[in-house]
C-alpha positions in Angstrom: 1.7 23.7 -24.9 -1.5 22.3 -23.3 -4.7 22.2 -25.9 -7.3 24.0 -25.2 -10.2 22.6 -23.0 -13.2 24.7 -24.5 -14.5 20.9 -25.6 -13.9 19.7 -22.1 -16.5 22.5 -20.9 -19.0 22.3 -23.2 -19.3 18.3 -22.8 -20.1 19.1 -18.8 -23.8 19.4 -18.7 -24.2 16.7 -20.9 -21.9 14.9 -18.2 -23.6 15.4 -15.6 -26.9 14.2 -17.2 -25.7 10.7 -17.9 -23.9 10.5 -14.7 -27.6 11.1 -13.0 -28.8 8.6 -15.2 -26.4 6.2 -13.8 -27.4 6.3 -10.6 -29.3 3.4 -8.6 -30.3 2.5 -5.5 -28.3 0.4 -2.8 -29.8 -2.5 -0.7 -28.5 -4.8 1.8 -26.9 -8.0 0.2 -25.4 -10.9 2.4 -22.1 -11.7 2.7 -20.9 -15.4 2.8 -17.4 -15.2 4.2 -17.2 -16.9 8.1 -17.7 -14.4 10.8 -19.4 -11.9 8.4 -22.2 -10.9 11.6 -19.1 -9.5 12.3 -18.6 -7.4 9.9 -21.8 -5.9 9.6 -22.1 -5.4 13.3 -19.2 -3.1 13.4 -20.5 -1.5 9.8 -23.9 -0.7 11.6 -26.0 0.5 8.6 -23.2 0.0 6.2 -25.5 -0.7 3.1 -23.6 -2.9 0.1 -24.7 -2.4 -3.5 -27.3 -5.0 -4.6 -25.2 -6.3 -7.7 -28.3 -7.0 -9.3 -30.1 -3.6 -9.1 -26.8 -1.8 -9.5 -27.5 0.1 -13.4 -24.2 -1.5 -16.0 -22.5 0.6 -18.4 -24.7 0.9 -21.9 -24.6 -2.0 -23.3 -24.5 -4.5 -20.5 -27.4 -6.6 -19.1 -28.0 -6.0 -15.3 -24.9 -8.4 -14.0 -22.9 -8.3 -10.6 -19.5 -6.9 -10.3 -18.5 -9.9 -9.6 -19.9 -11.3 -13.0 -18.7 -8.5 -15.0 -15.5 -9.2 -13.3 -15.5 -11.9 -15.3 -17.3 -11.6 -18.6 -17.0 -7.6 -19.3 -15.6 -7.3 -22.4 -15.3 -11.1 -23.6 -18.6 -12.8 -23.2 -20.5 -9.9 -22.1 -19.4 -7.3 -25.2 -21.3 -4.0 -25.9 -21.4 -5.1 -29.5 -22.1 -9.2 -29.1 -20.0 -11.8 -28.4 -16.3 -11.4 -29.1 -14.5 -12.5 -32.3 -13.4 -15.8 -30.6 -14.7 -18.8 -29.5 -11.8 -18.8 -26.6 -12.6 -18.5 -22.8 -10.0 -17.2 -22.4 -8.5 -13.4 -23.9 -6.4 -14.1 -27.1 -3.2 -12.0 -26.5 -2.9 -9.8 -29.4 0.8 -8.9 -29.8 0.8 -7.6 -33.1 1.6 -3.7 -33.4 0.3 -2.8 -36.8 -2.5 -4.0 -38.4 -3.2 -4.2 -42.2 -6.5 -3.0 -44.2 -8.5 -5.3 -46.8 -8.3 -2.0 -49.7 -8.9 1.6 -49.2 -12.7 1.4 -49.1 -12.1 -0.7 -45.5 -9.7 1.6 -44.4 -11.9 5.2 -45.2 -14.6 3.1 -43.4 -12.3 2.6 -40.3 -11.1 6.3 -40.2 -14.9 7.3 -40.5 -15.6 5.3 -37.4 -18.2 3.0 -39.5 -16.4 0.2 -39.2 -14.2 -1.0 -35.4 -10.7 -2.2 -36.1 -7.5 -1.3 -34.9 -4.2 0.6 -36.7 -1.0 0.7 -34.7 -0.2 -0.5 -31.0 0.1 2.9 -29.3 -3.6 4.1 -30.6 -5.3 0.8 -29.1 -5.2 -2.9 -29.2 -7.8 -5.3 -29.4 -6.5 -7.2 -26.1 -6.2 -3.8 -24.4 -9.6 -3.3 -25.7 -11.2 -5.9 -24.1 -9.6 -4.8 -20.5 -10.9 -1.0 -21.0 -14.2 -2.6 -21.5 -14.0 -4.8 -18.6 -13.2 -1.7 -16.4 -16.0 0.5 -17.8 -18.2 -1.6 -16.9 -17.2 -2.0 -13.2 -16.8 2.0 -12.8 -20.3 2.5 -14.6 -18.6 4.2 -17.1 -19.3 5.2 -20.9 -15.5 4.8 -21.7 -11.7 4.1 -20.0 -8.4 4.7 -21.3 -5.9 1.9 -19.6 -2.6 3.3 -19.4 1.2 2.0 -18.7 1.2 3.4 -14.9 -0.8 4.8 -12.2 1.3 7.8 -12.8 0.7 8.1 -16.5 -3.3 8.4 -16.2 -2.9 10.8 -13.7 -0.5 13.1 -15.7 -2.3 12.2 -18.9 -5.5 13.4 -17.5 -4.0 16.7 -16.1 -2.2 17.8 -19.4 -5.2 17.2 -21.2 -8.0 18.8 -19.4 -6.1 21.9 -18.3 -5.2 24.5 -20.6 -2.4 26.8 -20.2 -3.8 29.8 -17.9 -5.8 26.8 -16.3 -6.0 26.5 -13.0 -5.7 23.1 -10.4 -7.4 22.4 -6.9 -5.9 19.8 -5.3 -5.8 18.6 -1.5 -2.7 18.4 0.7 -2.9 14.9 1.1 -3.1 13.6 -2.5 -0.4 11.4 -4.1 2.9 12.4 -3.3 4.3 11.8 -6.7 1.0 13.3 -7.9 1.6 16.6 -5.8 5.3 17.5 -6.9 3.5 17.2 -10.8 0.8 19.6 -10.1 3.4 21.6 -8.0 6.8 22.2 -9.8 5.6 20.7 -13.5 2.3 22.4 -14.1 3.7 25.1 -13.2 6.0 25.9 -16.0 3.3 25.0 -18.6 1.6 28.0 -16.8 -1.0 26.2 -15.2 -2.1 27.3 -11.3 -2.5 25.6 -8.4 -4.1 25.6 -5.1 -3.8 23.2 -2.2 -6.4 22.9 0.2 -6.6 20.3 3.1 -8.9 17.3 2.4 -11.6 17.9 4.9 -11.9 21.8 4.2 -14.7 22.5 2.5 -15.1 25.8 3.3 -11.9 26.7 2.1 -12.5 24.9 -1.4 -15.8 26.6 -1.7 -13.9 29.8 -1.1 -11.6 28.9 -3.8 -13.7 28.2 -6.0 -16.1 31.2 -5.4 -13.4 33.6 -6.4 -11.6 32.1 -9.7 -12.0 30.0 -12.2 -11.1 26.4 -11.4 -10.5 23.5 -14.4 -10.4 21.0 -12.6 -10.4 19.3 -8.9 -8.5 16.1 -8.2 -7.8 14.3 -5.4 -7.5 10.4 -3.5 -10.7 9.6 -1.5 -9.3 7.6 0.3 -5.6 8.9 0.9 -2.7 7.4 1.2 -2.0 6.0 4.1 -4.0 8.0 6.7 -7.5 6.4 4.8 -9.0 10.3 4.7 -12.2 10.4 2.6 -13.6 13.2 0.7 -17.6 13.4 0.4 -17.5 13.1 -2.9 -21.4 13.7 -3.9 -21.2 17.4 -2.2 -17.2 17.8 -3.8 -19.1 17.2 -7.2 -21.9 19.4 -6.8 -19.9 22.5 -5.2 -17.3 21.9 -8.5 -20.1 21.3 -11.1 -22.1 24.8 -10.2 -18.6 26.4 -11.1 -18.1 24.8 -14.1 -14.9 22.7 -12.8 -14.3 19.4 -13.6 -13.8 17.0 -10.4 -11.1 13.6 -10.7 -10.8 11.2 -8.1 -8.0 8.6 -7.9 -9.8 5.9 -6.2 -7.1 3.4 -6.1 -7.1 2.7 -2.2 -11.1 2.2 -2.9 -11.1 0.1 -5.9 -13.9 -0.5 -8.4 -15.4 -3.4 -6.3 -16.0 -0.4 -3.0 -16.4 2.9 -4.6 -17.9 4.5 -7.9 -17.1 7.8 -8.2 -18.5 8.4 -11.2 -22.2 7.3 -9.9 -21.6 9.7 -6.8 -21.0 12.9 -9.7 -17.1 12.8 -10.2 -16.4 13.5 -14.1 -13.0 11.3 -14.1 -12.4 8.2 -12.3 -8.6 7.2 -12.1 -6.8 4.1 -10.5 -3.3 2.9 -10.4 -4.3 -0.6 -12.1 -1.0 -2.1 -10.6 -3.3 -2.6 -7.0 -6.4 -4.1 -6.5 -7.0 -4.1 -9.8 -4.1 -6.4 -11.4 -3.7 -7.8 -8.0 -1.2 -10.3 -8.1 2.0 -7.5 -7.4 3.0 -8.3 -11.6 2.1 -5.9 -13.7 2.0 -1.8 -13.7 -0.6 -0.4 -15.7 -3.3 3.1 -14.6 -6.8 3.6 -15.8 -8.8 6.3 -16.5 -12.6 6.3 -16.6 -15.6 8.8 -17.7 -17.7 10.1 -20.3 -16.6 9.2 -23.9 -16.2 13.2 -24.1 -13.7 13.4 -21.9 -12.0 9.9 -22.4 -11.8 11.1 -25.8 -9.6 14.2 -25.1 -7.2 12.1 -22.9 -6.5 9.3 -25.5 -5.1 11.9 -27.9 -2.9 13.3 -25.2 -2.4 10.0 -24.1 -1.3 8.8 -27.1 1.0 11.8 -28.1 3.3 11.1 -24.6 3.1 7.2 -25.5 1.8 5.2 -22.9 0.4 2.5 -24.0 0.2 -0.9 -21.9 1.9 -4.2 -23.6 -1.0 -6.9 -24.8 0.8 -9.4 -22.5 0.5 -6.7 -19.4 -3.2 -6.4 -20.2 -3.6 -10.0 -20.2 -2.3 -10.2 -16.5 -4.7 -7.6 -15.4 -7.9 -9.1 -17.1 -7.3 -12.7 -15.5 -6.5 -10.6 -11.9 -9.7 -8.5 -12.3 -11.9 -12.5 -12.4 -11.2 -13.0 -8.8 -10.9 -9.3 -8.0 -14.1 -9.2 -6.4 -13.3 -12.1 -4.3 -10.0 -10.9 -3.0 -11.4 -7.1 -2.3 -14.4 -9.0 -0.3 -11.3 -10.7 1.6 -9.6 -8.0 2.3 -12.4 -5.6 3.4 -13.9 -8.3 6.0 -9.8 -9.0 7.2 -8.8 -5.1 7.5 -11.4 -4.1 9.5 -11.2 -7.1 12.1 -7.9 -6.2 12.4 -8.2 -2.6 12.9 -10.7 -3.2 15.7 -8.4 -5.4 17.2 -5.5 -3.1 16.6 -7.6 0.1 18.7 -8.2 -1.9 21.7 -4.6 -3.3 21.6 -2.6 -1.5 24.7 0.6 -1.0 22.2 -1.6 0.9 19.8 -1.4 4.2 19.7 -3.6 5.2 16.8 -5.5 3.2 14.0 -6.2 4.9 10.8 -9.1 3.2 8.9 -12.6 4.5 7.6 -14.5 1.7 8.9 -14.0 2.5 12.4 -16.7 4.2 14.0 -14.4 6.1 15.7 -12.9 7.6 12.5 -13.8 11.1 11.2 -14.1 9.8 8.1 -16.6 7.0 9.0 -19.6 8.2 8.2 -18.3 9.6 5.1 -16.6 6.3 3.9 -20.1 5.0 5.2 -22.2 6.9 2.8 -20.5 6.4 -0.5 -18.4 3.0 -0.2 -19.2 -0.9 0.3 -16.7 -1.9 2.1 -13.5 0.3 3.5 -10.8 -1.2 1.7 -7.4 -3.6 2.5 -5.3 -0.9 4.0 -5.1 0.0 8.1 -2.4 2.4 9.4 -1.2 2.6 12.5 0.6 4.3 15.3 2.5 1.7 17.6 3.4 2.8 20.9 7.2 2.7 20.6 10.0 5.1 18.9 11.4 4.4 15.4 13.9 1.4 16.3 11.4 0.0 18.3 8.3 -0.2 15.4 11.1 -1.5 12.9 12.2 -4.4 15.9 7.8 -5.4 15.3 8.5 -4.7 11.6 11.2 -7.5 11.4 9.8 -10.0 13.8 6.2 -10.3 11.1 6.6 -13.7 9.4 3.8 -13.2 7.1 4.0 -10.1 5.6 6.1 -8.8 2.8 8.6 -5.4 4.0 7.3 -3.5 0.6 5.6 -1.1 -1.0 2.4 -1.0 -3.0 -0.9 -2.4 -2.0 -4.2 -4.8 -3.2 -1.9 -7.5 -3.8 -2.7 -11.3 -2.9 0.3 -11.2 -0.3 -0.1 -9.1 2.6 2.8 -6.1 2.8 3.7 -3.8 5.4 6.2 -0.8 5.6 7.1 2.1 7.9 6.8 4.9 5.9 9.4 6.6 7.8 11.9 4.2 6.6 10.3 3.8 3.5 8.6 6.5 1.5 9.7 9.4 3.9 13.4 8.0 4.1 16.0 11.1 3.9 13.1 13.2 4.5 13.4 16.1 6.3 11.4 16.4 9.7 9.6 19.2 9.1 8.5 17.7 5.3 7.6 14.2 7.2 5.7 16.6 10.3 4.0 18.2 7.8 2.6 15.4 6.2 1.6 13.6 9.2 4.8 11.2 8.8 5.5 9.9 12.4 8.3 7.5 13.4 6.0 5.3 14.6 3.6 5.0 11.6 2.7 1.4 10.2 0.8 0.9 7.1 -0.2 -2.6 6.5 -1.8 -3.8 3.5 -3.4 -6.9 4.1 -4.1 -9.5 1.6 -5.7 -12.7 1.0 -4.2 -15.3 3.6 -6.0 -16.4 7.1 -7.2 -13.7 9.3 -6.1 -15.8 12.3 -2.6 -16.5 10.8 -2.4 -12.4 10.2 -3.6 -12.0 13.5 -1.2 -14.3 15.6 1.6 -12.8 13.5 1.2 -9.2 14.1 0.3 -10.3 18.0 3.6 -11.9 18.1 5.4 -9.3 16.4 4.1 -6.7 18.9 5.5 -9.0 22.3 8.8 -8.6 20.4 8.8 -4.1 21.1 
């Protein structure tokens, strides 16, 4: 049985206060990488975050994301330095630790003096990459979990009660969807799915019951659909509803849902965030309130992340900013390339002006993100022939990684699918979704050329 979420409620004014304290300005910063007039020509206004005016989490000195990249949660602690004189993250594998007498362990369980007691409540290494996170998400606290999928379902069983009742969009997670759908259910928990971009129809929803929570991906997976997040929050929050957004596809270096109003940021840490296609690990950010409640569910299904996995994702997250920069300024050459190339059909990515999503992705992001999809002007033997002839790219799933990957999610994600399931969630044979990573924009771009001759 689901707890009861009465807490959840009553911390949701006092949410939204220190979101609104959160908030900052944005002004426009350079950007160093060759042929970035480029990138801001096709951007127009696009306005990236000055680092430096950009308000930390409590407890942190005004520091760029790229800076807290690095430091959060080792040099730059919210209580001082950190117990070590190492640059580098001691790897605490221990899963118990011991108490001095009974005086130092009443003073731990009173929460006057920080420690740790056993692996699957926290761990001081683990501790140091929640830190690290809240930090870049602006947040008062994270939960790091061992999946993606584990925050997600972590953060549903604990802020929605039994009677509760779901909003989610048509388009979210796949995985996340057949959860809310067929698992929720049984726990009796409701749900409603509404299509990303109808707002009327969420209103509507909302106007007539009583929603826990909304949760969605802004942007989706892999048609790059955003959700205004800033009007999402303020519709929810006059209802008394909770809003989530996975922002995975976004990463903490390009969106902040938490600064635009969302109550609950999650990611699937295994992307941009590890970035090195090594670990699996999720996140979940927000208000210590609510981070609260989801450790203790969190903790009763078991998912805690290994030391050694969290170790992986704090020495990705130092150059995360770097490769996110990368990939923003090398996806959306390529997509402009890709929409004026005659064996394109259709490019899916919120940085083109002639997305519907552009001036959405525009308003609340700071760059659009690794990922372009596309729709190659061929049937389904002929976009796997371009498929096989890429030499660069890696025939695989996932995404945010150093190597570029590419898959047709036909033949991939959709495979045994029925057409009708694969129609109805915009599944065509000739769909590519390429995740671009770190290498040479001319090397990706003479590759996928090549590839296309090949059709």
């Amino acid at each position: 049985m689901a707890r009861s979420s009465s807490p959840v409620k009553a911390s949701l004014p006092k949410q939204r206060r220190l979101l609104r304290t959160r908030r900052s300005p944005k002004r426009t910063t350079a950007l160093t990488l060759p042929g970035a007039e480029d990138f801001f020509a096709g951007a127009e206004h696009l306005q990236q975050q000055d680092d430096a005016a950009v308000a930390p989490a409590p407890g942190y000195t005004s520091a760029s994301d790229g800076t807290l990249a690095v430091h959060a949660g080792e040099k730059l602690r919210k209580n001082g330095m950190a117990d070590t004189d190492s640059i580098a993250t001691p790897i605490v594998s221990g899963t118990t630790h011991w108490f001095k007498n009974s005086d130092d362990l009443i003073a731990f369980k009173e929460g006057r003096r920080h420690s740790f007691e056993y692996g699957r409540y926290g761990n001081p290494t683990v501790s140091v990459l929640e830190e690290k996170i809240s930090a870049l998400e602006r947040a008062e606290a994270t939960l790091v979990t061992s999946s993606g999928m584990n925050a997600i379902v972590a953060t549903l069983l604990a802020l929605v009660p039994p009677g509760g009742h779901v909003v989610t969009t048509t388009e979210c997670y796949s995985e996340a969807r057949a959860f809310i759908r067929e698992r929720l259910s049984k726990m009796g928990i409701r749900s409603t799915f509404v299509d990303l971009n109808n707002i009327v129809t969420l209103k509507a929803v909302l106007d007539q019951d009583d929603v826990t929570l909304f949760y969605t991906d802004s942007p989706t997976n892999p048609h790059l659909k955003c959700i205004d997040i800033k009007l999402v929050a303020e519709l929810c929050h006059q209802k008394g509803t909770l809003v989530c957004i996975d922002s995975t596809l976004a990463s903490p270096i390009n969106q902040k849902p938490l600064t635009l109003g969302a109550d609950i940021v999650v990611h699937s840490a295994t992307k941009y965030i590890a970035g090195h296609h090594d670990v699996i690990a999720g996140c979940i950010s927000g208000s210590e309130a609510l981070i609260k409640t989801i450790r203790a569910w969190h903790q009763d299904l078991g998912g805690a992340i290994s030391p050694d996995a969290a170790y992986m994702i704090i020495r990705g997250l130092k150059t995360m900013a770097l490769r996110v920069e990368t990939q923003n300024h090398t996806s959306l050459r390529m997509a402009r390339l890709l929409e004026n190339h005659p064996k394109i059909e259709h490019v899916y990515y919120p940085g083109l002006k002639s997305s519907p999503w552009y001036h959405i992705a525009k308003s609340q992001m700071t760059g659009f993100g690794g990922v372009v999809s596309f729709e190659v002007a061929s049937d389904l033997h002929g976009v796997m022939r371009f498929i096989d002839a890429l030499e660069i790219p890696f025939i695989a799933t996932s995404l945010g990684g150093c190597e570029s990957l590419v898959q047709q999610p036909a033949v991939m994600s959709f495979w045994g699918k029925s057409d009708e399931e694969k129609a109805k969630n915009g599944i065509k044979d000739n769909l590519v979704r390429f995740s671009f990573g770190i290498e040479k924009f001319e090397d990706l771009r003479d590759d996928i050329l090549q590839a296309l001759e090949k059709i």
